[in-house]
N, C-alpha and C positions, 0 to 999 in steps of 0.2 A: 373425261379428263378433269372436270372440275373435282370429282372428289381428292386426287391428287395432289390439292392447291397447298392445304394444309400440313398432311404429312411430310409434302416435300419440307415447304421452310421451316417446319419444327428441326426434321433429318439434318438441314440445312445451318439453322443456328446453334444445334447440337452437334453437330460436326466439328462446325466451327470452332466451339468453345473446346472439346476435346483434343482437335491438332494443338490450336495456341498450349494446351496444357500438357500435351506430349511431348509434341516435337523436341523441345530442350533437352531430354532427357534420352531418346530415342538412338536406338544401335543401327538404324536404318539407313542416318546417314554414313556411313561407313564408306559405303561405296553407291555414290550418289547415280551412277546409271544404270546400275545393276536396280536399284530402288526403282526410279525412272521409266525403267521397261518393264519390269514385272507390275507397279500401278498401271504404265498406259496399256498394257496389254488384257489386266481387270475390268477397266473401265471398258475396254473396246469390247470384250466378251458381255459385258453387264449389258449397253446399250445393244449390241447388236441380238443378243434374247430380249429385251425388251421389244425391240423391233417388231418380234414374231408375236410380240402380246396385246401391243397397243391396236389402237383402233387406225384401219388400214383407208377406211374410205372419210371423205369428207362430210363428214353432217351439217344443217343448218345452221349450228350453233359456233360451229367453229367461221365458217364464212361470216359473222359478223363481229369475230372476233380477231383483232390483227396484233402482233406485236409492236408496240413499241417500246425503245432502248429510252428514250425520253417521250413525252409529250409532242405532239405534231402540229396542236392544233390549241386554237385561240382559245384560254380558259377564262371562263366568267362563272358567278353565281345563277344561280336561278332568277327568274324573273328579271334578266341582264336582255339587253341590245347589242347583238352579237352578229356578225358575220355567220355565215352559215357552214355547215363543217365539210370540207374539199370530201366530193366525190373520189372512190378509190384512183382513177387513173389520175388525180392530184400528189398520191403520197408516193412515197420515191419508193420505191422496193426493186431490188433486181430483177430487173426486166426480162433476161434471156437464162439461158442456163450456161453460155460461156459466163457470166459472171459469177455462176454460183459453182463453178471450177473454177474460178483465177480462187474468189473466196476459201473453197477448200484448198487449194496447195497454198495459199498464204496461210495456212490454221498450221497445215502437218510442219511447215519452214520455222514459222513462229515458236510452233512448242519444241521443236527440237534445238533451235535457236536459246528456249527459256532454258531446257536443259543443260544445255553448255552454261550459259549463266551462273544457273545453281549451282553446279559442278566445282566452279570455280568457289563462289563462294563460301559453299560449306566446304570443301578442303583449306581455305586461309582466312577464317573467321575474324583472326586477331588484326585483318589489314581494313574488317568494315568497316561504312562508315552508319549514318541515320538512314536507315529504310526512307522511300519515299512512295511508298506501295501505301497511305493512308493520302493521297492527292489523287489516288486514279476517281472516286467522285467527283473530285473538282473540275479535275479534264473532261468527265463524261458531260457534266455541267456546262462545263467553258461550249464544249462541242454544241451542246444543244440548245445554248441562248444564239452561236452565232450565223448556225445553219439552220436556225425554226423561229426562237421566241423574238429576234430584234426584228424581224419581218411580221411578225402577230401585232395586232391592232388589241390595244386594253381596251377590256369592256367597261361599261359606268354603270353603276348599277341606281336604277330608279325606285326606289322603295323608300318611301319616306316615313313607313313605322322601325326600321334598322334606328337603333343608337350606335352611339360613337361606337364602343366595341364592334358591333357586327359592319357597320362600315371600313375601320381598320381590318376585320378581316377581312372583308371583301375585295377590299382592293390590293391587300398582299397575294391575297391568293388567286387573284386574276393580273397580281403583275408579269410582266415578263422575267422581273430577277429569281422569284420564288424562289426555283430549285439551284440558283447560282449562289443566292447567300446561304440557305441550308446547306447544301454541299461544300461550299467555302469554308463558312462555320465547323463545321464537322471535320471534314479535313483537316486545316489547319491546326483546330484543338486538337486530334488524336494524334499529331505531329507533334506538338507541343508535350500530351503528356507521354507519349513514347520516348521522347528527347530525357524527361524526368525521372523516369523509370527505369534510366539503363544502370548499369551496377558499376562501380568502379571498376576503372578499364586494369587488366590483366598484366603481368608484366611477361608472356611469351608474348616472342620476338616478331616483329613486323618489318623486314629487312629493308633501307633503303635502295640497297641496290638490287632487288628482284627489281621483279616485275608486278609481282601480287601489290604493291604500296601502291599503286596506282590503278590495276587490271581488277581488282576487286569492288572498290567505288564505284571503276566506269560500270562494271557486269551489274551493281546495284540497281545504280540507274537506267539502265538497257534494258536488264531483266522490268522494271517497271514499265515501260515505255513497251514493252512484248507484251506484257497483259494484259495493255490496253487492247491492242492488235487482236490478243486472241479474244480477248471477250466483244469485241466489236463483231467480230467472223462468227464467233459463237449466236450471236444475236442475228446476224442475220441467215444464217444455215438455219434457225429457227422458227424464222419468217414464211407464212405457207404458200408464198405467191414467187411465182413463176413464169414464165414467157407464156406457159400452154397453162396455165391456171393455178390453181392453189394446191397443195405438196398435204401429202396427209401428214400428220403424227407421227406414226412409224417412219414414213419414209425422212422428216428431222432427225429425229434420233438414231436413225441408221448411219446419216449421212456423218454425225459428232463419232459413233464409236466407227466407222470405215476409216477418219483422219488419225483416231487414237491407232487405230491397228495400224496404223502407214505411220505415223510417228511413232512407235515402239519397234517397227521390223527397220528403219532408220538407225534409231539409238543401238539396234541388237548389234548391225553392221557395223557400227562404227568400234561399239566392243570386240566385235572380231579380227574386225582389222587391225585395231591395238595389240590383239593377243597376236599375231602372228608376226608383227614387226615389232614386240618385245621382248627382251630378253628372259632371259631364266629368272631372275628373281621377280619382274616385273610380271609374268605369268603368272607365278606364282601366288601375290597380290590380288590376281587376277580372279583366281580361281577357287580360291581357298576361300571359307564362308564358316564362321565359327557356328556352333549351335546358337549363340545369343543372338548373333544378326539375324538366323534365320525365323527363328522365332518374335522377335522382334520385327521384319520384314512381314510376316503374317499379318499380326496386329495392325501395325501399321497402313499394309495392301489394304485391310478391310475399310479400316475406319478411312484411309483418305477415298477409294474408291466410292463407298456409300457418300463420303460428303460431294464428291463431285458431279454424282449422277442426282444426288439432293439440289446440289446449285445450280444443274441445266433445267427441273423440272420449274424451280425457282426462278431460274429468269423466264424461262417460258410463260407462266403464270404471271409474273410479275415488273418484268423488264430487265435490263441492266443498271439502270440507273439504281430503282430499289433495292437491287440483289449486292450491289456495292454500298450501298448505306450502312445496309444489315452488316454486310461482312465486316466494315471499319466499324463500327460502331461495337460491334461483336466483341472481335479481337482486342481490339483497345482496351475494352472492361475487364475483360480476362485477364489480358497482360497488365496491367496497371492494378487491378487489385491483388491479383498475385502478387507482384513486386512489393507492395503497400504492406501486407497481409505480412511479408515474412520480410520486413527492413521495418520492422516499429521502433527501433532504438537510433541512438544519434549517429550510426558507425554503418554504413557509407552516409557520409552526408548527402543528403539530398534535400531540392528546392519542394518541398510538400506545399507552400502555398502557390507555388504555378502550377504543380500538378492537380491539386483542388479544384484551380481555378477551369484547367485544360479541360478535366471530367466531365465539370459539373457545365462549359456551353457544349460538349458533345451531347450530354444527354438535353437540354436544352434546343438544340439545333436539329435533335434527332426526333426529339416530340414532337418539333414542327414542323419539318419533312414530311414526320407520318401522318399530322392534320392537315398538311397541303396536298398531300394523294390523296388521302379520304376526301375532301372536298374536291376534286378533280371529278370532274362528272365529264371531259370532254373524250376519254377512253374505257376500255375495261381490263387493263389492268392494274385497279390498283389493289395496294395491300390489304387496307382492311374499305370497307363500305360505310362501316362506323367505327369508331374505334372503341372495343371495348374496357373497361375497368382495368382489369387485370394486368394492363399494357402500364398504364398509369400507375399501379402499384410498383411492378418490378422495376421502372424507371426508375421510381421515388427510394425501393429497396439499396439499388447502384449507388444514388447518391449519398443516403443515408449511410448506409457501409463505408466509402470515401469520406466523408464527413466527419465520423468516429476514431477512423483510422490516421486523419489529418490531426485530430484533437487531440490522437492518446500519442503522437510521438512528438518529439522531444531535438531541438536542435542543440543543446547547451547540457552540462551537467557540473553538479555541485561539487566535483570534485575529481582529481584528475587520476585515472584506473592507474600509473604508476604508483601511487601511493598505496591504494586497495590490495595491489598486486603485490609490493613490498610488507605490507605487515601479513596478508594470509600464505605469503611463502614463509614468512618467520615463523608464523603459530603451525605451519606443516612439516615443518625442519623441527621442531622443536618435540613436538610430535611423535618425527620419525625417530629421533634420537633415544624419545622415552623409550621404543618399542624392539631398537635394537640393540640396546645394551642394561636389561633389565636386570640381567641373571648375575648373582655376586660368587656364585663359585659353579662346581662341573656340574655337580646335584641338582642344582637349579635349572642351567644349561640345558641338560637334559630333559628333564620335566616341559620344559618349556617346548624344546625342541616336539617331543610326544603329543602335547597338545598342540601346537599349531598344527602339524603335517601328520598327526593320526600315524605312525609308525616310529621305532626307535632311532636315534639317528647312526649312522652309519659305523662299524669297525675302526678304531685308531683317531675316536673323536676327541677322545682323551688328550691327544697331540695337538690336535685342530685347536682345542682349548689354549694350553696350554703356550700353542705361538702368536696366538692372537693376543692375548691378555698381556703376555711378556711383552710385547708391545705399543701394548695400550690401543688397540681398536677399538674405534666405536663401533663396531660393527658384529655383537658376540652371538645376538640369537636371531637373528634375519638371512633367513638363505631363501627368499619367495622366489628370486629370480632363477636359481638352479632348481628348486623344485618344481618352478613350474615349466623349467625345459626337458625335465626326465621324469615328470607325470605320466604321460601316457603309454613311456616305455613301461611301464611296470605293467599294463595290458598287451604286451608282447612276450609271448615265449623266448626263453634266454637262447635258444638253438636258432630262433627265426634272427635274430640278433646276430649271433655270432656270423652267420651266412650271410648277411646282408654286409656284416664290415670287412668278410674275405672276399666279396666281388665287388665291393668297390676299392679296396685298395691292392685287388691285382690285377688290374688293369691301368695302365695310367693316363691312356683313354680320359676317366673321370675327371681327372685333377683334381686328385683324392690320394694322402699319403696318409703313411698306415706309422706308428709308432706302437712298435710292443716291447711290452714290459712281460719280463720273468724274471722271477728270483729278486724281484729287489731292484732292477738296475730296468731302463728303459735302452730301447737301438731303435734305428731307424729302419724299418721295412722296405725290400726289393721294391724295386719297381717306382723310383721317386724323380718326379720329371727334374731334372737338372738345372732347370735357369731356377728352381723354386727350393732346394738342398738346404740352405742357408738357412731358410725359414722355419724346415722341420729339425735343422741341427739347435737353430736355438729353443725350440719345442721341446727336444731331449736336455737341451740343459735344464730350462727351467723344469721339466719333470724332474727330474736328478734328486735334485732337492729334495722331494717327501717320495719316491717313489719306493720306497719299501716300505710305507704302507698302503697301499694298494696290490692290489690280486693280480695273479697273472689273465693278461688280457692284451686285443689289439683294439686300436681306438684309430680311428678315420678323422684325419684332419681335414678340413676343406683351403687347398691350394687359392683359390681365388678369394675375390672382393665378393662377386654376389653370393647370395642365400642357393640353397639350393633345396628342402626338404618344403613342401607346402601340400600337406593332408587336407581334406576337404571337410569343410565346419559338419557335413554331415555322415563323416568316419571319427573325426579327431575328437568331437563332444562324447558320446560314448567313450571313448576310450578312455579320457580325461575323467567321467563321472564313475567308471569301475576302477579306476587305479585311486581314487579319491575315498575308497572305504575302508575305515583304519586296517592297519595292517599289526595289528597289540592285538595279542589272545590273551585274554586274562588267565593265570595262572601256567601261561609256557614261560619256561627262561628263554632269557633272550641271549643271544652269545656273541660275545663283542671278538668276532671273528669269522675270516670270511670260508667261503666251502672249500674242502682240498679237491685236488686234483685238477683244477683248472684249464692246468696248460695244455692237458692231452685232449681238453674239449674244443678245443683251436685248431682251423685247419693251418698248416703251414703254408706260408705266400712264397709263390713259384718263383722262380728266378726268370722263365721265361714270360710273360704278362697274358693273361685271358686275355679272348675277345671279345667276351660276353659283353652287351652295354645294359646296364638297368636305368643309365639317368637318359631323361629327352633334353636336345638339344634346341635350346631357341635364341641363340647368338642372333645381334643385329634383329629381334624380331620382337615386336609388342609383346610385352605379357603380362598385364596388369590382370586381365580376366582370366588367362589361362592359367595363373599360378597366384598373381598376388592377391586379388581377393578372393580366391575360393576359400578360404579360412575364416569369412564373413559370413554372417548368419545368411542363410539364402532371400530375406526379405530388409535385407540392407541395401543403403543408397547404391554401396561400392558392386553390386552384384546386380543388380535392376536396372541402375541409370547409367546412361552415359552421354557425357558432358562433352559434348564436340566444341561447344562456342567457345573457342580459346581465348577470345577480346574481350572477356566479361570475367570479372571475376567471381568465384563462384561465394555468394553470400550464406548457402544453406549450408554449402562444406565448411566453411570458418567459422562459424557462429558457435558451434559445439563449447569449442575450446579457445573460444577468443574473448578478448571485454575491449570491444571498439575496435580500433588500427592495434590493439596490442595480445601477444600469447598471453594466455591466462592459464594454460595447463599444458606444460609439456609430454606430459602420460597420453593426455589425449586427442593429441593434437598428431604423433604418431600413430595411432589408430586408423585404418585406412578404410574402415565399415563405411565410415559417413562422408568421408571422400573421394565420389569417383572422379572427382575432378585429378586428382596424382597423378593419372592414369595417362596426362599430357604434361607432366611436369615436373619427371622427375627419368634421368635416365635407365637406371634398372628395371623400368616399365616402360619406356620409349625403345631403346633399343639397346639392349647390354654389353659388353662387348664380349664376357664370357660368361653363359649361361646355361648350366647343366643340372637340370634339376629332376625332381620326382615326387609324383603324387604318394608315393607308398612312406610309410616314418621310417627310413632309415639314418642311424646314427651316425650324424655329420657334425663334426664340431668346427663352430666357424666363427670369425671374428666380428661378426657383426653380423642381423638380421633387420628385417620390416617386419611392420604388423602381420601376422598369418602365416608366417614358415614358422616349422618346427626344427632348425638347427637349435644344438646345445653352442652356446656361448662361450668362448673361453677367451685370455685376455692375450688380448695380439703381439705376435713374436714382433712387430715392429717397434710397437712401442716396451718388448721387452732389450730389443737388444738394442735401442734407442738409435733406429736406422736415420729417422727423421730430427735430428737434434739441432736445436737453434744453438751455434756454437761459434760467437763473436770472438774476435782475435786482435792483438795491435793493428794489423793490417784493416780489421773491419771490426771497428770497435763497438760497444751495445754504447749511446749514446744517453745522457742522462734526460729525465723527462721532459724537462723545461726546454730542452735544447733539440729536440724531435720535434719533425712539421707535422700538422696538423692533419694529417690523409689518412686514407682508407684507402688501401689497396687489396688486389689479391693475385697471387703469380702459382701457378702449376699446371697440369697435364690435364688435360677434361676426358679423362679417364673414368667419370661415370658413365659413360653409355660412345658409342659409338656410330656416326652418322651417316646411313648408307646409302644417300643423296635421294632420300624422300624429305629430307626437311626436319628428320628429328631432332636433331642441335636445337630447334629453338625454342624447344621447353625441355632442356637441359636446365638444371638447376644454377649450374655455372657460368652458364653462356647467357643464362637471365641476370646473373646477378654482374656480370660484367657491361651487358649492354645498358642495364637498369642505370647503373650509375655514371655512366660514360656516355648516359645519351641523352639524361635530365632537358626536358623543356626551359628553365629556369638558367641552365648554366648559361652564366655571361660570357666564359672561354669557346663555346662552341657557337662555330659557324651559323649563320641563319636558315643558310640550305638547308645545313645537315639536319640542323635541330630540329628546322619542321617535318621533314622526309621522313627520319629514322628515330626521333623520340621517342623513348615508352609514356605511357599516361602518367599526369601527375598523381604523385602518392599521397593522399591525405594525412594531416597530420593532424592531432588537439594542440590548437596553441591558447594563450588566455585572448582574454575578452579586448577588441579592439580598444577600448576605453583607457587599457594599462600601455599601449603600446603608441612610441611617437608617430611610426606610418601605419598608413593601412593595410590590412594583410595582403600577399598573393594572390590566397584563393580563398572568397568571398564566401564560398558554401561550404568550407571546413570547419564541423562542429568545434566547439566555443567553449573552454572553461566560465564560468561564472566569474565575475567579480567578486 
């Protein structure tokens, strides 16, 4: 077993650091029991073939080797005056094997207990509070000075060639506190700089009148206070002594995965029983497992099962006490230089010199943890015998890293990103202008048109010219946004086309009406849902206008708000890079005129409506993965990660396109590759409330898109036939500026998504932005109840430098203009 020792806590603190850098991103918590039981059920298969491997009978070597969760016994240096070390029938170990049954069903109680915990937790992330899972040392500690070390006698050591130094250590390390102030130390600072390291809190909703505003803190704390339990049960299920003698190896490790198997066939029950006293949509939830969870559930099963069978061989080897130093000490480096690593700029503010400070007594407290178990000569387990080099390096590496990363950011800046932001939108407008109104007559127009988009421009351009310029548009040779919505059709056969826009506009099924145009004149096509008439009648108006220039054809309106066309980044790139090859043969005329016979290439739309359905329907149902980022390269944030922690705001999604608290680029800021965090934040991906959509490119023209659908754009019958007009009267007059109160309101229908009482509303974009400002910490009109219950986090803002201002700011860690 000794070969073991090593592998395990290498497995052990490589695990470690692996979860801390996963987990964030991870699709596993989805559905945290389903997770839950396929790990415990891993680890119970993993241990219980170990079982069959390990060594079954007791050796010599093991009978003088005992675990202990702490030290037992009185520690002094060498050539020390010491009491003499308690006989086995002195050290407490469970005595009978009814104890080492109550022990097991308090393990399988505890973890199905931590289960619920978690449960809660990762489904309402935005109601956390501070972890306090970097104190379970402390307690192991607290446990072990007041049930061992305040009963140990300190030894004095007699050596009178020791100097001062090896006296100070002597007597630290034969005091009773030792592992009280190392543990202390340690805990506390990894508390400290996890406090540092949290991100600007989120603005989805943490409702005061649930229950989660309070049921999620208690479960924090609980869940803590259960892992002391199980690693206590763990430690001693580990223990090889027993009423009838000492327990082999195998039979420990049988006894760990026999509880995992009993708390996974547990959690499986309690899943079952859910499914059959929930309804239709809740089974549903239930049951349904996309390809990313599962796949992500793999990864996941792996790496946490290897880490957990790595921390049982871990404590075995080396105690509990140790095996939680490692872990907080672990986790904290990871999470804190991560955070460190990717927040170098002033924008979240944060306290960098307490988090310096926090790092640098963990690593500190942790050096001398592990030279107060290496001098521990009173047991056998400890970590290292000596400590070699190489320990001392990467400690030094941790620090040195935090140190730099302390140095190179920045709480203050010389000037405030409004200004930055106001002169590079000028020089990009200015910009834009030179590039869209270059061409001084049709010749030009033309020319131009050929070399941007590589093909002639369209029949009846002549006109286009012609009404723009009469005019005065700035807008004469830029059409990137219609090319780049009827790109990839030009890699579609015109008959695959025409058949895609006679099934979806004869069924009305879709919510998809159909306008054709013949002869010059555009109508309204059969089969047009009724409450939505209105909208296609002023579609044929505003066609009316130029519609004899245009071919005969049927063209598919899209009835609703959402997008519906979203081809997969690895159909739509090809498609987009063969339609992208000029389309100029040198030396063919080109003929400004379109092909005859058109109309008879058109099926006619029935009177009576197909049944056929092409689109999937995912009304009221997540679909950020199933539609909205598949149009992301497949090694994008939006298609790998997923961002469960909805109380954090996500710093790597904003950064892109942000400079501080402020947007710095609206192009790419709707971009949805680098944010999967949208995916909780916006309702056309929380829950829609009509959603009909398709992988395949069919020609859908619709009022509005997100990043990665392939509707064609056209300009909304609302705002053509001005449905929505701000239209003040005697009776309700527009009032003059001076004379308007100074508010921000906002009043309509939260008609982006719809809440099917799983809780989506609260990363609705609307229902954020009214809770946001109607629940301000800060405001003087709101209750004190409310304000503390139901708050959202304060928002950072850049103000100047306390020195220009008569009081002192708010909030003390909000980056600072310069004086």
């Amino acid at each position: 077993m000794d070969r073991t020792k090593w592998p395990a806590i290498s497995g052990f603190v490589i695990g470690t650091y692996l979860l801390c850098r996963s987990v964030p991103g991870t699709f596993a918590f989805d559905k945290p029991l389903h997770t839950s039981v396929t790990v415990l059920a891993t680890c119970a298969a993993t241990l219980l073939l170990l079982g069959r491997i390990l060594p079954r009978e007791v050796s010599a070597a093991q009978s003088d080797q005992r675990y202990d969760a702490v030290p037992l016994e009185d520690v002094g240096v060498e050539r020390s005056s010491r009491e003499p070390s308690p006989i086995r029938e002195d050290v407490r170990y469970p005595s009978s094997l009814r104890k080492l049954r109550i022990l097991f069903l308090i393990l399988v109680i505890a973890i199905c207990a931590r289960v619920a915990t978690l449960k809660e937790i990762v489904e309402n992330p935005q109601c956390a509070a501070l972890t306090w899972e970097p104190l379970i040392p402390l307690a192991l500690a607290i446990a072990d000075y007041w049930t061992v070390q305040r009963h140990s006698k300190r030894m004095n050591a007699e050596d009178y060639e020791n100097n001062v130094y090896d006296d100070i250590q002597g007597a630290f390390v034969s005091s009773r506190y030792r592992y009280l102030v190392t543990a202390g130390v340690l805990s506390l600072s990894s508390l400290l700089a996890l406090a540092k390291a949290r991100s600007v809190g989120s603005t989805y909703i943490c409702a005061a009148t649930l229950s989660h505003t309070y049921m999620t803190p208690a479960s924090q704390h609980f869940g803590t206070f259960l892992d002391l339990i199980i690693m206590y049960c763990v430690g001693q299920l580990l223990q090889q002594y027993e009423a009838r003698g000492q327990r082999s190896v195998a039979l420990r490790f049988v006894s760990l995965g026999w509880a995992a198997l009993f708390s996974a066939a547990a959690m499986l029950g309690v899943l079952g029983t859910t499914y059959l006293l929930a309804g239709p949509p809740d089974r549903r939830r239930l049951v349904e497992m996309s390809s990313l969870y599962v796949w992500s559930l793999f990864r996941f099963d792996l790496l946490a099962s290897f880490t957990a069978t790595c921390t049982l061989f871990t404590i075995y080897h080396i105690g509990i006490m140790s095996a939680s130093m490692i872990a907080a000490f672990v986790s904290t480096a990871t999470l804190t230089t991560s955070f460190a690593w990717n927040n170098a700029h002033p924008f979240p503010p944060t306290s960098t010199g307490l988090g310096l400070l926090a790092i640098t007594m963990a690593v500190i407290s942790f050096t001398v943890y592990i030279h107060v178990d290496a001098s521990d000569r009173s047991h056998n387990l400890r970590t290292f015998r000596a400590i070699p080099a190489w320990l001392y390096l990467v400690l030094a590496v941790i620090f040195i890293i935090h140190t730099s990363l302390w140095a190179s950011h920045s709480s203050t800046v010389s000037y405030h990103p409004i200004d930055l932001l106001i002169y590079d939108a000028a020089r990009h407008h200015e910009a834009y202008l030179n590039q869209t109104a270059s061409s001084t007559n049709l010749e030009e127009a033309v020319a131009n048109y050929e070399v941007r988009y590589n093909r002639p421009p369209p029949p009846a351009f002549n006109h286009w010219y012609k009404y723009a310029t009469a005019r005065n548009s700035v807008v004469i040779d830029d059409f990137d946004s219609v090319h780049r919505d009827l790109l990839p059709f030009w890699s579609v056969p015109p008959e695959i086309i025409r058949e895609r826009t006679y099934k979806l506009i004869s069924n009305p099924w879709h919510d998809v009406a159909g306008v054709s145009i013949r002869g010059g004149k555009a109508d309204v096509s059969p089969n047009v849902v009724p409450t939505h008439r209105w909208m296609v009648d002023g579609l044929v108006e505003m066609i009316g206008h130029f519609a004899e220039f245009l071919p005969d054809m049927d063209l598919a309106f899209n009835l609703n708000d959402e997008c519906r066309v979203a081809v997969p980044f690895e159909d739509i790139e090809p498609m987009r890079k063969d339609a992208a090859h000029p389309r100029i043969v040198e030396g063919e005329a080109v003929q400004n005129r379109f092909s005859e016979g058109r109309a008879e290439q058109w099926k006619t739309v029935p009177e009576e409506p197909l049944q056929e359905r092409v689109l999937k329907e995912m009304s009221w149902q997540k679909t950020f993965y199933e539609f909205g980022s598949v149009g992301c390269p497949p090694k994008s944030p939006a298609r790998r990660d997923r961002i469960w922690n909805t109380g954090e705001l996500c710093t790597t999604c904003t950064n892109p396109h942000s400079l501080g608290a402020f947007l710095a680029n609206w192009t790419l800021a709707g971009n949805i590759c680098h944010q999967p965090d949208l995916a909780n934040l916006h309702g056309v991906y929380l829950s829609p409330a009509a959603f009909k959509a398709s992988h395949e490119l069919y020609p859908i023209f619709s009022q509005s898109k997100t990043h990665g659908f392939n509707d064609i754009l056209y300009p909304s019958a609302w705002n053509y036939l001005d449905k929505a007009r701000y239209d003040p009267s005697e009776t309700y007059p527009d009032l003059e500026w001076r004379e308007k109160n100074n508010t921000l309101f906002w009043r309509g229908a939260t008609s982006e998504g719809v809440s099917q009482g799983f809780g989506s509303w609260k990363g609705m974009a609307r229902q954020r932005f009214v809770h946001m400002t109607n629940h301000h910490p800060g405001d003087l009109n709101t209750s004190s109840s409310s304000s503390s219950s139901s708050s959202t986090p304060p928002q950072p803002l850049l103000l100047p430098s306390p020195t220009n201002l008569p009081a002192p700011l708010p909030h003390t860690n909000t980056p600072k203009q310069k004086a």
